[in-house]
C-alpha positions in Angstrom: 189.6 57.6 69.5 189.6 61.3 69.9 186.9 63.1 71.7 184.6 64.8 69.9 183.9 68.7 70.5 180.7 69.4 71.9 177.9 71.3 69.3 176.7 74.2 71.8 173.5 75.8 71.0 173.5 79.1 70.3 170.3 81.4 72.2 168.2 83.5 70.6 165.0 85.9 70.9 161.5 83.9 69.1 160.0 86.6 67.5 157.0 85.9 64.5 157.5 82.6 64.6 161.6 82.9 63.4 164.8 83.0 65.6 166.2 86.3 64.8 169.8 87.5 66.8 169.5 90.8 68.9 169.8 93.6 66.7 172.8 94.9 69.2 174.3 91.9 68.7 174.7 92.0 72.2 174.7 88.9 75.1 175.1 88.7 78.6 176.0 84.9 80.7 173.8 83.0 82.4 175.1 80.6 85.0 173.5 77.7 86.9 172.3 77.8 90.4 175.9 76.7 91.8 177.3 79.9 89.3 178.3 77.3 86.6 178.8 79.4 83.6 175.8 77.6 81.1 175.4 79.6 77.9 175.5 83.4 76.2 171.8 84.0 76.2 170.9 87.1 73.7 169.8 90.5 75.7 167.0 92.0 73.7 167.0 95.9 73.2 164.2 98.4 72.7 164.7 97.7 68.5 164.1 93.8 69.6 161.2 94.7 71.8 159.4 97.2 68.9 159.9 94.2 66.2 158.3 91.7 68.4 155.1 94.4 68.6 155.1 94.3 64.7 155.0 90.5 64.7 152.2 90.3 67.6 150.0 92.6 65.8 150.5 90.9 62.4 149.9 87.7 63.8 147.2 89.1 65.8 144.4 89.1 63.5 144.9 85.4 62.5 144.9 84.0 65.7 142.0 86.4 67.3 139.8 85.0 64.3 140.3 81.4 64.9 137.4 79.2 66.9 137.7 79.1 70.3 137.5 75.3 69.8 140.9 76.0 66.9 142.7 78.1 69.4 142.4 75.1 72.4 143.9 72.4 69.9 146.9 74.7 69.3 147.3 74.7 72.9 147.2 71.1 73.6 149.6 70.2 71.3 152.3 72.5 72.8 151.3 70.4 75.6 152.0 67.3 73.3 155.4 68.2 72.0 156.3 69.3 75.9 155.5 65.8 76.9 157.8 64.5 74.1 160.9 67.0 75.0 160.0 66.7 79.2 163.6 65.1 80.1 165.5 68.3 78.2 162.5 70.6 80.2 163.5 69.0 83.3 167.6 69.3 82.4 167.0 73.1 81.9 164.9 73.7 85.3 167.7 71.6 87.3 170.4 73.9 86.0 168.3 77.0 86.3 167.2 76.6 89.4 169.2 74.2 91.2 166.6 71.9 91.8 167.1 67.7 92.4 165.4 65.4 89.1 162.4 64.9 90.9 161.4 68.9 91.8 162.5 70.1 87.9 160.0 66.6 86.7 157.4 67.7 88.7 157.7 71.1 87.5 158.0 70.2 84.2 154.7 68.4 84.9 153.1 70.8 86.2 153.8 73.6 83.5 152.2 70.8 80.4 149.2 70.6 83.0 149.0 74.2 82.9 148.6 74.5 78.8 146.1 71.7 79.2 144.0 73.2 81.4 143.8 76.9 79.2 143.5 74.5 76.1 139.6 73.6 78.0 138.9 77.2 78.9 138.7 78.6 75.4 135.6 77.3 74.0 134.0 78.1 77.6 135.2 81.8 77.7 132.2 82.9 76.7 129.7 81.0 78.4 131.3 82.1 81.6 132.3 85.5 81.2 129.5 86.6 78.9 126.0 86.7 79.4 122.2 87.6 78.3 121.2 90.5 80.2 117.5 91.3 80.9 116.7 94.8 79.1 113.4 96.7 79.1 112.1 97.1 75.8 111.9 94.4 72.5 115.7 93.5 72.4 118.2 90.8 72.5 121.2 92.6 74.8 124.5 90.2 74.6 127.9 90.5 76.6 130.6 89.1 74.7 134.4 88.6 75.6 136.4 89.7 73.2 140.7 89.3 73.3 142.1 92.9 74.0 145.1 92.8 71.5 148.6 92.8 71.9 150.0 92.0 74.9 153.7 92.3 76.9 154.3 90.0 79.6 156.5 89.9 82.5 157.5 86.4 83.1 158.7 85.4 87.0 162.4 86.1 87.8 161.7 82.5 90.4 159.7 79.9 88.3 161.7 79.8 85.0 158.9 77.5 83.3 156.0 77.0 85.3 155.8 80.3 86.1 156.2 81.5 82.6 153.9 79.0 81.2 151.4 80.3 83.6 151.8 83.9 81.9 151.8 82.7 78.6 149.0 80.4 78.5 146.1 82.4 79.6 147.1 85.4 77.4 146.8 83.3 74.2 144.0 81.2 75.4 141.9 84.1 74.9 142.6 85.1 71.2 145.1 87.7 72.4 149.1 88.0 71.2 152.3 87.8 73.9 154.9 89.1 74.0 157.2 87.7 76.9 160.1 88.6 78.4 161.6 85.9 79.9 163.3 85.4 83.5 166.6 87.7 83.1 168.6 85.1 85.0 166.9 82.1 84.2 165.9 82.2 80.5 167.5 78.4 79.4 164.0 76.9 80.2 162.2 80.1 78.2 164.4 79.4 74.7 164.2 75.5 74.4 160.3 76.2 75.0 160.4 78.3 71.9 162.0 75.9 70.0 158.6 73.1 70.8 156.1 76.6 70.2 158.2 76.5 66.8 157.4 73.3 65.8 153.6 73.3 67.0 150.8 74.5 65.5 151.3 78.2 67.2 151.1 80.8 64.3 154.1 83.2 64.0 153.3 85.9 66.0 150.9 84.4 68.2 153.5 84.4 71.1 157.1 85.9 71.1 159.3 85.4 73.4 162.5 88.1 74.6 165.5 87.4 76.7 167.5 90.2 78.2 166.6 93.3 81.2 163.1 94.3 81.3 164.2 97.4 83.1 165.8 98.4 79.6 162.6 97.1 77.6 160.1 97.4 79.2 159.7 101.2 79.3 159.6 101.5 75.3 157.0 99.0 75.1 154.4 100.5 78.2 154.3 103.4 76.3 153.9 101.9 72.9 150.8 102.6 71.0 150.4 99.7 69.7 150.4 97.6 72.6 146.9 97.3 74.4 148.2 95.8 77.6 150.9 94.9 80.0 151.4 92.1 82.4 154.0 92.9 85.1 154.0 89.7 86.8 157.7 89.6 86.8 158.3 92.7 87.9 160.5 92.7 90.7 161.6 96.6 91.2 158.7 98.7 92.5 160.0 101.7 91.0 160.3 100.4 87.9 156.4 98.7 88.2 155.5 102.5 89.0 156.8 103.5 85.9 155.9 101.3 83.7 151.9 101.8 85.1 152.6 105.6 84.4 153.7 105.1 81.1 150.9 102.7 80.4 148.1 105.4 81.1 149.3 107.4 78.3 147.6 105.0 75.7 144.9 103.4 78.5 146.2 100.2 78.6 145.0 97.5 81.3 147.7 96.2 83.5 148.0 93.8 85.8 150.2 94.7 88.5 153.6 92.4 90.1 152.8 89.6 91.8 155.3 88.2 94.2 156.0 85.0 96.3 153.1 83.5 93.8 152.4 79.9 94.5 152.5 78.4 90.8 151.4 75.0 91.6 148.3 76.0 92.6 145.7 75.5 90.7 144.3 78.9 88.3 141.0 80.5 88.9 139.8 82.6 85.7 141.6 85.9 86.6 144.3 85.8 84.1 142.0 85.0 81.7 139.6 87.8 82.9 142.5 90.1 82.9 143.0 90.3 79.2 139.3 90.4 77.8 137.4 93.4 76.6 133.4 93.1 77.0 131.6 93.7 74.0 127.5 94.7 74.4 125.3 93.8 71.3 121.8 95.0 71.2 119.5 93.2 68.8 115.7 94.1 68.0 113.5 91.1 68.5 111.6 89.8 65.6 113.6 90.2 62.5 
């Protein structure tokens, strides 16, 4: 009996809800912890980056207008289909990251928790971060949180699934569109989670997800008008986070700034989700 060849898979960017090549046609090698070459991963270019802000905004308007109580059922079954693909999750993170089975399970774990627990928070958004404010004079005066748009993301360079889970999540929770870079080195765990976001109930568009440098992305898309804000969390050159905040004030967009030697097991307060909300005041006359 001969031995059969092995089918590799072959990596690419998850952009509106399709698996398009890099328009460069370009790749670069990722290797294991222990520098075992594992796959040619596609790098993303500018062109990428400007397509997936096309598909975010398309997809935004769709997925901004769904209930709250909608949006937290797509999230849980994300959560669903994780649980059913947790042992390939958990191969990915060991390679990745070098971890033994039981670290990579319990971070596999831990990342299905995370979409749970955003999948609660939608339909309580507003209870929490709006409110009824007193006003002098016959009116109703409301503060409503409102998703701010399209966002770029920043995943962690460390945590190649928890991490990025935990910068996805609260970003879509919200009625807002990603788009995500993944970890440069560490992307294995990024692209087989596109492939259970494909077969969800996530609309095409909703979340997009890059593989490649972020110091040759980034740039284009912090100064992109279309883009309302950026998510640096990944960010690992201060020079480049500098820039990128620069760029960003051209077109007033919110950022949140890089956050290193974050402890992802911890459990989330609200700030993520705080981060990408705008508050929206409406004043209503009493009476009619």
């Amino acid at each position: 009996m001969t031995d059969r060849v092995e089918v590799r898979k072959t990596y690419k960017l998850f952009v509106g809800g399709a698996f398009p090549r890099s328009e460069s046609g370009r790749t670069y090698e990722v290797v294991a912890a222990d520098g075992t070459f594992l796959a040619n991963a596609a790098k993303g270019s500018r062109k990428d980056g400007r397509d997936a802000v096309l598909a975010a905004r398309k997809g935004f308007g769709a997925w901004s207008a769904a209930t709250a109580y909608n949006r937290g059922q797509v999230l849980y079954r994300v959560a669903e289909i994780m649980e059913g693909r947790s042992a390939q999750f958990a191969s990915d993170v060991m390679a990745a990251e070098g971890l033994d089975a039981e670290a990579a399970a319990r971070q596999v774990e831990a990342a299905i928790d995370r979409w749970v627990w955003y999948a609660g928070w939608t339909d309580k958004l507003a209870q929490v971060l709006g409110s009824a404010n007193q006003v002098a004079g016959p009116y109703f005066n409301f503060s409503v949180p409102e998703p701010t748009g399209v966002v770029v993301a920043v995943a962690p360079q460390d945590s190649s699934l928890l991490g990025l889970v935990s910068v996805i999540a609260p970003i879509v929770a919200t009625g807002s569109t990603v788009i995500v870079i993944a970890s440069t080195a560490r992307p294995l765990p990024a692209i087989t989670l596109t492939e259970a976001l494909a077969t969800s109930d996530v609309p095409g568009g909703a979340i997009n997800v890059l593989t490649g440098d972020p110091a040759e992305i980034m740039p284009w898309l912090a100064s992109h008008a279309d883009v309302n804000a950026l998510d640096l969390t990944g960010v690992t050159d201060a020079d480049l986070a500098v820039t990128l905040e620069r760029d960003a004030a051209g077109t007033v967009k919110r950022v949140r700034g890089p956050q290193a030697d974050h402890d992802w097991y911890a459990t989330p307060s609200l700030s993520r989700l705080r981060s990408f909300v705008e508050t929206k005041t409406v004043w209503h006359p009493m009476g009619t």
